[in-house]
DOVEXLO-84215 format. One record per atom (N, C-alpha, C): residue number from 1; residue in one letter; atom name; x, y negated, z negated. Coordinates in steps of 0.2 Angstrom, whole numbers. Layout:
N
<rec><pos>NUM</pos><code>a</code><site>CA</site><X>X</X><Y>Y</Y><Z>Z</Z></rec>
...
end
This chain:
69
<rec><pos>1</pos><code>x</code><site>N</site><X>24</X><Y>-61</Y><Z>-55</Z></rec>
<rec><pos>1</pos><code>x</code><site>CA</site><X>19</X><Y>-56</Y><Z>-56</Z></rec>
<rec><pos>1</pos><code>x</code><site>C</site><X>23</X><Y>-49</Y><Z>-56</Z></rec>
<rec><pos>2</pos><code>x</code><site>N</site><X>20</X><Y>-45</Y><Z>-61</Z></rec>
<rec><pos>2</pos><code>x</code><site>CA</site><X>25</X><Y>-38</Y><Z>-60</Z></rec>
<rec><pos>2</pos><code>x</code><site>C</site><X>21</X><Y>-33</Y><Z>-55</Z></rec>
<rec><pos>3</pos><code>x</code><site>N</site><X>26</X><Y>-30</Y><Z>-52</Z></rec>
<rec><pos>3</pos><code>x</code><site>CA</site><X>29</X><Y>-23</Y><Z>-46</Z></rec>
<rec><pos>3</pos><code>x</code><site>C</site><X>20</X><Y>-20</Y><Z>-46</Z></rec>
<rec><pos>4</pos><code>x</code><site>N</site><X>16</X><Y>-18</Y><Z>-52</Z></rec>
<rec><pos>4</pos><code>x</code><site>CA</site><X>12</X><Y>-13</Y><Z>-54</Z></rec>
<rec><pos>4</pos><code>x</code><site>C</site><X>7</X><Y>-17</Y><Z>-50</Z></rec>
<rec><pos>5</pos><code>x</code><site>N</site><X>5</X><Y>-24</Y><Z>-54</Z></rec>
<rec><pos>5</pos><code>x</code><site>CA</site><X>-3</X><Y>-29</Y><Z>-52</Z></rec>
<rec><pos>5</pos><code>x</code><site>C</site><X>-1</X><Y>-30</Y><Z>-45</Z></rec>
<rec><pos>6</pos><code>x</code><site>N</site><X>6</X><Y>-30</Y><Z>-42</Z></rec>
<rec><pos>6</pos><code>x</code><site>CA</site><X>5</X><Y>-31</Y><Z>-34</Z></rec>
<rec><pos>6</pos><code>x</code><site>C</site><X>1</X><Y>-26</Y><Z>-29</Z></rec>
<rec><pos>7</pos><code>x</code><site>N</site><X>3</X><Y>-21</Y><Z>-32</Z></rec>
<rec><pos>7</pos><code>x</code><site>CA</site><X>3</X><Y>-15</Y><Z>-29</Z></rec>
<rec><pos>7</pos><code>x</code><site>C</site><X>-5</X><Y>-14</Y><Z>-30</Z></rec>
<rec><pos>8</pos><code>x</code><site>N</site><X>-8</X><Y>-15</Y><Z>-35</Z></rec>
<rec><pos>8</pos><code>x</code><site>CA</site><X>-14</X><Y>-14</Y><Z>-36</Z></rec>
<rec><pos>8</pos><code>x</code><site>C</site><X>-18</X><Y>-17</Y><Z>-32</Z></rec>
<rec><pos>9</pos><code>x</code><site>N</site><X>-17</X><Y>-23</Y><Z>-32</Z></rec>
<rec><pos>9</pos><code>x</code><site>CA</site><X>-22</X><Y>-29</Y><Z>-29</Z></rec>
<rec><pos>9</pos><code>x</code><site>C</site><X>-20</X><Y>-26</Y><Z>-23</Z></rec>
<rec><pos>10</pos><code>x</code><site>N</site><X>-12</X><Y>-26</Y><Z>-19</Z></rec>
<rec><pos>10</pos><code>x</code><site>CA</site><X>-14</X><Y>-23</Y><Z>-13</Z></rec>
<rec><pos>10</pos><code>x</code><site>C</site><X>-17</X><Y>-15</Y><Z>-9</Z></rec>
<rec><pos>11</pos><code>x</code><site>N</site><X>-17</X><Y>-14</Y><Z>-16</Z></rec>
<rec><pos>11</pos><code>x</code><site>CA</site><X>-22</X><Y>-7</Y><Z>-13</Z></rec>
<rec><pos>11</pos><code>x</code><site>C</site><X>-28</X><Y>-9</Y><Z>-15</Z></rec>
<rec><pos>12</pos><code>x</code><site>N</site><X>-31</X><Y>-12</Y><Z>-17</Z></rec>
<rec><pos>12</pos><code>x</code><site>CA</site><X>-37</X><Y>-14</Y><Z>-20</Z></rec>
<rec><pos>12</pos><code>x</code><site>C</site><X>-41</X><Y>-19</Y><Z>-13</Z></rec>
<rec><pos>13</pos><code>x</code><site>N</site><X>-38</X><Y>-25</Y><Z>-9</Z></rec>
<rec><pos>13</pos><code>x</code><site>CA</site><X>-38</X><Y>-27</Y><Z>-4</Z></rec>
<rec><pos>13</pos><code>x</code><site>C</site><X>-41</X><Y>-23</Y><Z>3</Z></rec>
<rec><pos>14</pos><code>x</code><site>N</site><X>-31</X><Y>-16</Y><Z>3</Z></rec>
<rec><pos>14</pos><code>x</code><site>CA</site><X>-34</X><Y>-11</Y><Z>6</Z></rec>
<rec><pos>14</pos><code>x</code><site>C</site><X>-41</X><Y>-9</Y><Z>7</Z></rec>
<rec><pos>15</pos><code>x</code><site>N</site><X>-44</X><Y>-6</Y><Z>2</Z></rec>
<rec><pos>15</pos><code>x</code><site>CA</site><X>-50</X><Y>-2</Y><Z>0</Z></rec>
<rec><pos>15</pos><code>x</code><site>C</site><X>-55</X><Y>-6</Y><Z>3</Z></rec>
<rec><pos>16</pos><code>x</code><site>N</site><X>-56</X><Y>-11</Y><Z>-1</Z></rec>
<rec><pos>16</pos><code>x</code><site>CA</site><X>-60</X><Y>-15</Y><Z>2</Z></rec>
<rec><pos>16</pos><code>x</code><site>C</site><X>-61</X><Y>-18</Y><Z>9</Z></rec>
<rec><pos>17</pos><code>x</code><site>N</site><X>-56</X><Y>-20</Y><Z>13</Z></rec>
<rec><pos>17</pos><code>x</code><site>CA</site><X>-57</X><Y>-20</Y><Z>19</Z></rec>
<rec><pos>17</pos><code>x</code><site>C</site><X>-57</X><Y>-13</Y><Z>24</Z></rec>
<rec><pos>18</pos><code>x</code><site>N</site><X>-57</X><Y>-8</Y><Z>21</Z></rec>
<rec><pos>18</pos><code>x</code><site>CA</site><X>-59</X><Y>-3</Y><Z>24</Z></rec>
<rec><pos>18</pos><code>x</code><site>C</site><X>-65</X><Y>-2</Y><Z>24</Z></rec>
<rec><pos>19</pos><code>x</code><site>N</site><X>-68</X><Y>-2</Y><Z>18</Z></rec>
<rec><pos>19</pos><code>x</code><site>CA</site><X>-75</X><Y>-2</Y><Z>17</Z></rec>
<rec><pos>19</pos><code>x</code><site>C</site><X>-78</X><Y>-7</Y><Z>21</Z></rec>
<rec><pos>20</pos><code>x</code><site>N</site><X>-76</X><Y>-12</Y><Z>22</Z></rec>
<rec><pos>20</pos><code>x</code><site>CA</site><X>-80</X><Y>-18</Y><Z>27</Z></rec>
<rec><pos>20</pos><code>x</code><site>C</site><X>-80</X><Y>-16</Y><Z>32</Z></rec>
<rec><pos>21</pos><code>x</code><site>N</site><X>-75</X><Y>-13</Y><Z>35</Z></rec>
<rec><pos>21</pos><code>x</code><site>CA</site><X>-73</X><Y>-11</Y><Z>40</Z></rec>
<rec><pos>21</pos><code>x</code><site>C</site><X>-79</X><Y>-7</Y><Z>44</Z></rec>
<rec><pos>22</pos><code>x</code><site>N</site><X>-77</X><Y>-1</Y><Z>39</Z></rec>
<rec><pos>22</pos><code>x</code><site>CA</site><X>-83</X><Y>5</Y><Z>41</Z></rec>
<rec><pos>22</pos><code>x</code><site>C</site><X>-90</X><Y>3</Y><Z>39</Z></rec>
<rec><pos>23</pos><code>x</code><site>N</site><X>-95</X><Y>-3</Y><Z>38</Z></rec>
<rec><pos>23</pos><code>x</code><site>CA</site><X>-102</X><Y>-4</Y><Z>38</Z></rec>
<rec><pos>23</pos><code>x</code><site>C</site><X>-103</X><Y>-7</Y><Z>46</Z></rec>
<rec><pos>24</pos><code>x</code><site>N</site><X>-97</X><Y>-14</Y><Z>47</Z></rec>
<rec><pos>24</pos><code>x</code><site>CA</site><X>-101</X><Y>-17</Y><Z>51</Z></rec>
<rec><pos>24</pos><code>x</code><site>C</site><X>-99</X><Y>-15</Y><Z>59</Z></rec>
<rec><pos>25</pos><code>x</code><site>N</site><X>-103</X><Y>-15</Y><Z>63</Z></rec>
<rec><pos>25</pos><code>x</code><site>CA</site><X>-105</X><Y>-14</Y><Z>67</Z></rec>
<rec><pos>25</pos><code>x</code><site>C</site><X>-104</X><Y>-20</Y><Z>74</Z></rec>
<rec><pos>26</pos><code>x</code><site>N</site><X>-102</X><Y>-24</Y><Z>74</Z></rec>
<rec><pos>26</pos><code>x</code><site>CA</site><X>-100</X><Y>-29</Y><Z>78</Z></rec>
<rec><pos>26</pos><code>x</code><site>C</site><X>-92</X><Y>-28</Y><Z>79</Z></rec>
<rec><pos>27</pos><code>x</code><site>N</site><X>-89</X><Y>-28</Y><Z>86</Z></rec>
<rec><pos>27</pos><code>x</code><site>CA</site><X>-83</X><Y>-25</Y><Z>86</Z></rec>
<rec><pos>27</pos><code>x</code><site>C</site><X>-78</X><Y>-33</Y><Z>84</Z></rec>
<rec><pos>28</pos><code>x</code><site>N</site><X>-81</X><Y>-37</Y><Z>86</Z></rec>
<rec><pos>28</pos><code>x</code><site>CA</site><X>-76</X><Y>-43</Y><Z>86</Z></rec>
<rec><pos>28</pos><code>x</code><site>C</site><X>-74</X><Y>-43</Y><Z>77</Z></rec>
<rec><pos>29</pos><code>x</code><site>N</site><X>-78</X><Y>-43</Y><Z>71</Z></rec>
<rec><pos>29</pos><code>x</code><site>CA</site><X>-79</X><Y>-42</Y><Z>65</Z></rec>
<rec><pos>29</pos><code>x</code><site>C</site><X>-73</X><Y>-35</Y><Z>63</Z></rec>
<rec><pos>30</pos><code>x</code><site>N</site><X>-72</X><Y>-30</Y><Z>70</Z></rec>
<rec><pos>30</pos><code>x</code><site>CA</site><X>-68</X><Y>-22</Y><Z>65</Z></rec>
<rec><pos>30</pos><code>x</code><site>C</site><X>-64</X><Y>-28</Y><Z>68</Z></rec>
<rec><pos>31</pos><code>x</code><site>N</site><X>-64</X><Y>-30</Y><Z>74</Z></rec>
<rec><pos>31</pos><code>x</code><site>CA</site><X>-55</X><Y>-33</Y><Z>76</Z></rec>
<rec><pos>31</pos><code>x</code><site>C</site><X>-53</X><Y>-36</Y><Z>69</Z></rec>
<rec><pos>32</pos><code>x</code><site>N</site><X>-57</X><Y>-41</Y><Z>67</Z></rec>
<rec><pos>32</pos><code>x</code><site>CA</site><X>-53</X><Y>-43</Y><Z>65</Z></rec>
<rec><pos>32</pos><code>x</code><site>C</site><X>-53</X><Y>-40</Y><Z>56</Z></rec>
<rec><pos>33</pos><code>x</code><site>N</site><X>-55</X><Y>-34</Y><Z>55</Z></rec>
<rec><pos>33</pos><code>x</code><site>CA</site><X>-55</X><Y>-32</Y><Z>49</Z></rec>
<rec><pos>33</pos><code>x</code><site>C</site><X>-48</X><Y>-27</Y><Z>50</Z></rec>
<rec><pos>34</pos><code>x</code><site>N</site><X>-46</X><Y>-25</Y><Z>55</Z></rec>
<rec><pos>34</pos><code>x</code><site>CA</site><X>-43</X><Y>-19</Y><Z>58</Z></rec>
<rec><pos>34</pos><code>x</code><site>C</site><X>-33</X><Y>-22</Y><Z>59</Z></rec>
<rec><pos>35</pos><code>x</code><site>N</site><X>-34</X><Y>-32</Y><Z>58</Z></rec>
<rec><pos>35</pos><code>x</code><site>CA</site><X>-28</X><Y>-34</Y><Z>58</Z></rec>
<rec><pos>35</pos><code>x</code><site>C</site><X>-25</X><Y>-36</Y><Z>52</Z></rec>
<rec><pos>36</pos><code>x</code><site>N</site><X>-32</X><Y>-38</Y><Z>48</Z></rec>
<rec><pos>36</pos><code>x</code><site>CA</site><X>-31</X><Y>-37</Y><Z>39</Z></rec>
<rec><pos>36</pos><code>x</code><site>C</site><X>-29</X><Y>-32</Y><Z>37</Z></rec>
<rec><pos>37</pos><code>x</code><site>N</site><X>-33</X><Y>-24</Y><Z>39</Z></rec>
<rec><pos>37</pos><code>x</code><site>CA</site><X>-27</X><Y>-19</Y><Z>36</Z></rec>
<rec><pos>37</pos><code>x</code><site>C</site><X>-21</X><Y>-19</Y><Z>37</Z></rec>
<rec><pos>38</pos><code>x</code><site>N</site><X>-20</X><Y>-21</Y><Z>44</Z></rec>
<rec><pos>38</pos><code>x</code><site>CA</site><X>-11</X><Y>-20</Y><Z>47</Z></rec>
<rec><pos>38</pos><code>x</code><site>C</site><X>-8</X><Y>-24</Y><Z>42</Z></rec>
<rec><pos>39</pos><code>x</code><site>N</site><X>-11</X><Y>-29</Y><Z>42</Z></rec>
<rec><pos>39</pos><code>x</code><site>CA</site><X>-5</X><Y>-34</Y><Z>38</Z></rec>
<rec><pos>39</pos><code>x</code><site>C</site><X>-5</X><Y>-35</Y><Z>30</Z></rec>
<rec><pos>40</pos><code>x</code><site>N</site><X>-9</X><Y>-29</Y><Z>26</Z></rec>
<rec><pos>40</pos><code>x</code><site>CA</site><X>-11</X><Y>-27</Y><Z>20</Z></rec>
<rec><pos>40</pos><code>x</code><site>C</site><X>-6</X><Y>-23</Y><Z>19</Z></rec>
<rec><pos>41</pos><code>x</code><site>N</site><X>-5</X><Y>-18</Y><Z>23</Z></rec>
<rec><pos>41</pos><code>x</code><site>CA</site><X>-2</X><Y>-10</Y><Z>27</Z></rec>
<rec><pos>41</pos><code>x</code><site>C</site><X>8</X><Y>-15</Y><Z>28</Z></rec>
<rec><pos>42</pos><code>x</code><site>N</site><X>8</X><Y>-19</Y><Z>32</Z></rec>
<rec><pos>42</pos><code>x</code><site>CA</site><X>12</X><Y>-20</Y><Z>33</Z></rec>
<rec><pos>42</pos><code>x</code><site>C</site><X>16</X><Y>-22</Y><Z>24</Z></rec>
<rec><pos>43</pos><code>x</code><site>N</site><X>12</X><Y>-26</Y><Z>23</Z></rec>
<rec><pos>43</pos><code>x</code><site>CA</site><X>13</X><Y>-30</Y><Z>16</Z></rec>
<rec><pos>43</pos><code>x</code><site>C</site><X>17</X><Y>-25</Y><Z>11</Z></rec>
<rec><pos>44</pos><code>x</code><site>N</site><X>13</X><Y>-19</Y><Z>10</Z></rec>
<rec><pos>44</pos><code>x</code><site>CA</site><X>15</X><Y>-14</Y><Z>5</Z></rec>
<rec><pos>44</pos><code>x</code><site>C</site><X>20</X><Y>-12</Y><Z>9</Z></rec>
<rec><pos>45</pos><code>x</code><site>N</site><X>22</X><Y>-10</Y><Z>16</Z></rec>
<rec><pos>45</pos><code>x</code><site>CA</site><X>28</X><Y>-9</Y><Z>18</Z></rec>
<rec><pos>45</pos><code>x</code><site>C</site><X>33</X><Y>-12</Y><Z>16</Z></rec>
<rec><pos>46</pos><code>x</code><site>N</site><X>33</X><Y>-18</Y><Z>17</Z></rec>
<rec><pos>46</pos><code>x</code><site>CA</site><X>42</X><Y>-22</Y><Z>14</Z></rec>
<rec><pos>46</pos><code>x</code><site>C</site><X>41</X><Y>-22</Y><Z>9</Z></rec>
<rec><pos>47</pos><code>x</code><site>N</site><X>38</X><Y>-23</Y><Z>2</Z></rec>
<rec><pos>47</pos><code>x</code><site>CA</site><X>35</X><Y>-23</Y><Z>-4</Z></rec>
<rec><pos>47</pos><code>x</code><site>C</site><X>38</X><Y>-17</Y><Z>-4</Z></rec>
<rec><pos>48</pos><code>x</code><site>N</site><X>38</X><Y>-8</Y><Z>-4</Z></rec>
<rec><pos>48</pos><code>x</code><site>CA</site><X>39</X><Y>-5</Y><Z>-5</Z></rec>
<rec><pos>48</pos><code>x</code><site>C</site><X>48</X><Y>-6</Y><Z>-4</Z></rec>
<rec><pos>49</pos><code>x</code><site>N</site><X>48</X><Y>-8</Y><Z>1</Z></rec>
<rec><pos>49</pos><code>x</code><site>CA</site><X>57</X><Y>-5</Y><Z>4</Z></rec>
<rec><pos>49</pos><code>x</code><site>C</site><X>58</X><Y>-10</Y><Z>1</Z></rec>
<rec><pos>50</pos><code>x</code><site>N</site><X>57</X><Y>-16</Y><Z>-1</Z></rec>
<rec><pos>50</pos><code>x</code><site>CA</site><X>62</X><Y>-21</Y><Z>-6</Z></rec>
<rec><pos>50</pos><code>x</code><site>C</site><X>62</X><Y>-16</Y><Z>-12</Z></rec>
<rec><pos>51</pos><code>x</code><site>N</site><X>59</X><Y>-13</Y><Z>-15</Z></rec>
<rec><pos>51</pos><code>x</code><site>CA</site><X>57</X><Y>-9</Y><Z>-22</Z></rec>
<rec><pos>51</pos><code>x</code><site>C</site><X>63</X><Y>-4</Y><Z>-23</Z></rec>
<rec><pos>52</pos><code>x</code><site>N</site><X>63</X><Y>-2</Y><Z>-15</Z></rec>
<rec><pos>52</pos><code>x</code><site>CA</site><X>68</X><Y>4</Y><Z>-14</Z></rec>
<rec><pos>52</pos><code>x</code><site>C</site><X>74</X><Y>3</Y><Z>-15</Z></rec>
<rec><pos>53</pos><code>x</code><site>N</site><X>77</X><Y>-4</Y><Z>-10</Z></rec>
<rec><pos>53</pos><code>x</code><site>CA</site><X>82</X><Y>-6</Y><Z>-11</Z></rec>
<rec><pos>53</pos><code>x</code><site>C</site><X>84</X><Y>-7</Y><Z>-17</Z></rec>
<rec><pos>54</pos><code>x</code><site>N</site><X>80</X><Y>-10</Y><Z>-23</Z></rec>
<rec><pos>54</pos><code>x</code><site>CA</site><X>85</X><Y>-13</Y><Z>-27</Z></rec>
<rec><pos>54</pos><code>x</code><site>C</site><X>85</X><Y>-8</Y><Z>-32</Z></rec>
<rec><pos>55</pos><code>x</code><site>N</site><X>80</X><Y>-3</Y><Z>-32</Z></rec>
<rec><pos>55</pos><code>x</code><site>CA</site><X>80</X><Y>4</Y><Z>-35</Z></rec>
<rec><pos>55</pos><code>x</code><site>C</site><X>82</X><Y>8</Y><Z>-33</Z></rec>
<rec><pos>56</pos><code>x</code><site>N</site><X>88</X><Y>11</Y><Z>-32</Z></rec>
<rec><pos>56</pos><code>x</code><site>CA</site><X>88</X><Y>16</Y><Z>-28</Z></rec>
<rec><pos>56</pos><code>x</code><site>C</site><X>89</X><Y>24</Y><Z>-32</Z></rec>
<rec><pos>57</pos><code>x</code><site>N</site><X>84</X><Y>28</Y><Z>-27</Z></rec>
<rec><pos>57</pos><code>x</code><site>CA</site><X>85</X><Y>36</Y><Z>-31</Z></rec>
<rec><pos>57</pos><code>x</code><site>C</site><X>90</X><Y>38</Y><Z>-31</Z></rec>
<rec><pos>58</pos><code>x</code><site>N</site><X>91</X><Y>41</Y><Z>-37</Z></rec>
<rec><pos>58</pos><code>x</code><site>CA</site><X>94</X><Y>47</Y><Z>-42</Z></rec>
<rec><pos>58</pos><code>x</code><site>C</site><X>91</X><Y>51</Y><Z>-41</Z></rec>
<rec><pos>59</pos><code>x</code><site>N</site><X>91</X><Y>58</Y><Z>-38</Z></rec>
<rec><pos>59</pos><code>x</code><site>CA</site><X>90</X><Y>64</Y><Z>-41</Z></rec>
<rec><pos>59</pos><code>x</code><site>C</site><X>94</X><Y>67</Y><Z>-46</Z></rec>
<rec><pos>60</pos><code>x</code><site>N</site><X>98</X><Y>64</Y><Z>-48</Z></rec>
<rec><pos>60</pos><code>x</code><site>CA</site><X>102</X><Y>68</Y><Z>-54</Z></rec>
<rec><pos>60</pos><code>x</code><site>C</site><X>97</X><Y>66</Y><Z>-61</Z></rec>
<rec><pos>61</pos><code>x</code><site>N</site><X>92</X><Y>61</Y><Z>-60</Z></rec>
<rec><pos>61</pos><code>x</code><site>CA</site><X>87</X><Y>59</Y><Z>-64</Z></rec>
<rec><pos>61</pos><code>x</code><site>C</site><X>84</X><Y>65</Y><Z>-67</Z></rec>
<rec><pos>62</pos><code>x</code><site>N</site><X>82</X><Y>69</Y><Z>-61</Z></rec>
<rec><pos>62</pos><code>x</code><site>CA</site><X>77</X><Y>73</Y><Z>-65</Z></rec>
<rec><pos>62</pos><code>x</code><site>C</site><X>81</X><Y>80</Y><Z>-64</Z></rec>
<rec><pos>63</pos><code>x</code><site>N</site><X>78</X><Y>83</Y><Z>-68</Z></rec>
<rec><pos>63</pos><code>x</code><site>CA</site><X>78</X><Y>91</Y><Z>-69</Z></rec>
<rec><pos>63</pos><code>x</code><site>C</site><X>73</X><Y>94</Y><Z>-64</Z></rec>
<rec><pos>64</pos><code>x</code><site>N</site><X>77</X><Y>105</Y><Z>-62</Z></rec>
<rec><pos>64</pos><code>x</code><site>CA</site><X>73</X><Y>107</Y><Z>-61</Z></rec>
<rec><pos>64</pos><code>x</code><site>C</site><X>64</X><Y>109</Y><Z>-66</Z></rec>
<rec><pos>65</pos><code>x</code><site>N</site><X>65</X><Y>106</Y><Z>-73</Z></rec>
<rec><pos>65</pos><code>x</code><site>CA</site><X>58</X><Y>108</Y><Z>-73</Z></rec>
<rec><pos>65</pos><code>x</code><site>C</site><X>54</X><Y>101</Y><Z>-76</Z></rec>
<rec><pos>66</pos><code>x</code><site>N</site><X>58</X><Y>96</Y><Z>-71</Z></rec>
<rec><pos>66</pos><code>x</code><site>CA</site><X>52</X><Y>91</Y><Z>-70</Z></rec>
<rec><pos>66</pos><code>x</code><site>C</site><X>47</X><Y>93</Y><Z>-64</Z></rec>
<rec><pos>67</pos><code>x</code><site>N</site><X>50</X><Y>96</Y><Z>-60</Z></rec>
<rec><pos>67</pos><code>x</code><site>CA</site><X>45</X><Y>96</Y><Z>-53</Z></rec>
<rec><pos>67</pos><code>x</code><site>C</site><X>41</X><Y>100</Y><Z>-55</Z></rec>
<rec><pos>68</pos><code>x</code><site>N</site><X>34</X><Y>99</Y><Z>-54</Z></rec>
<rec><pos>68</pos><code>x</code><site>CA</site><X>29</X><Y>102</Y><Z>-55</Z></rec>
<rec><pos>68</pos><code>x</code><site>C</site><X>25</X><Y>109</Y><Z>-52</Z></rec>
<rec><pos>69</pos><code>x</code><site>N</site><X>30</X><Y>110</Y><Z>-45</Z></rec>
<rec><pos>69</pos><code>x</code><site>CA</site><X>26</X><Y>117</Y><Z>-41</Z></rec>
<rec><pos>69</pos><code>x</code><site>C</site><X>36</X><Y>119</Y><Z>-40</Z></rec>
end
């Protein structure tokens, strides 16, 4: 699966279990919506730091009139 559709689906997940999150109204339901985003949240943290690692920045990459401000 490529870097892009991971990232996607799991910001897409995210969203949605926030959104579940913030309707219902039973606490045992946020508990257990509130462990799905930790571990959604978690997911994209090593997912990110693996991405880091094997990519590692360059700023010699870019120019000053890439920055935008």
């Amino acid at each position: 699966m490529e870097p892009d559709k991971i990232m996607d689906s799991l910001s897409k997940e995210l969203n949605s279990a926030l959104k579940a999150m913030s309707k219902t109204k039973n606490l045992n339901e946020k508990e257990v919506y509130s462990r799905i985003i930790k571990n959604l949240c978690e997911s994209q943290g090593v997912f990110l730091k693996l991405m880091s690692d094997m990519i590692p920045f360059d700023d010699d990459d870019f120019e000053e009139e890439d920055i935008p401000f």
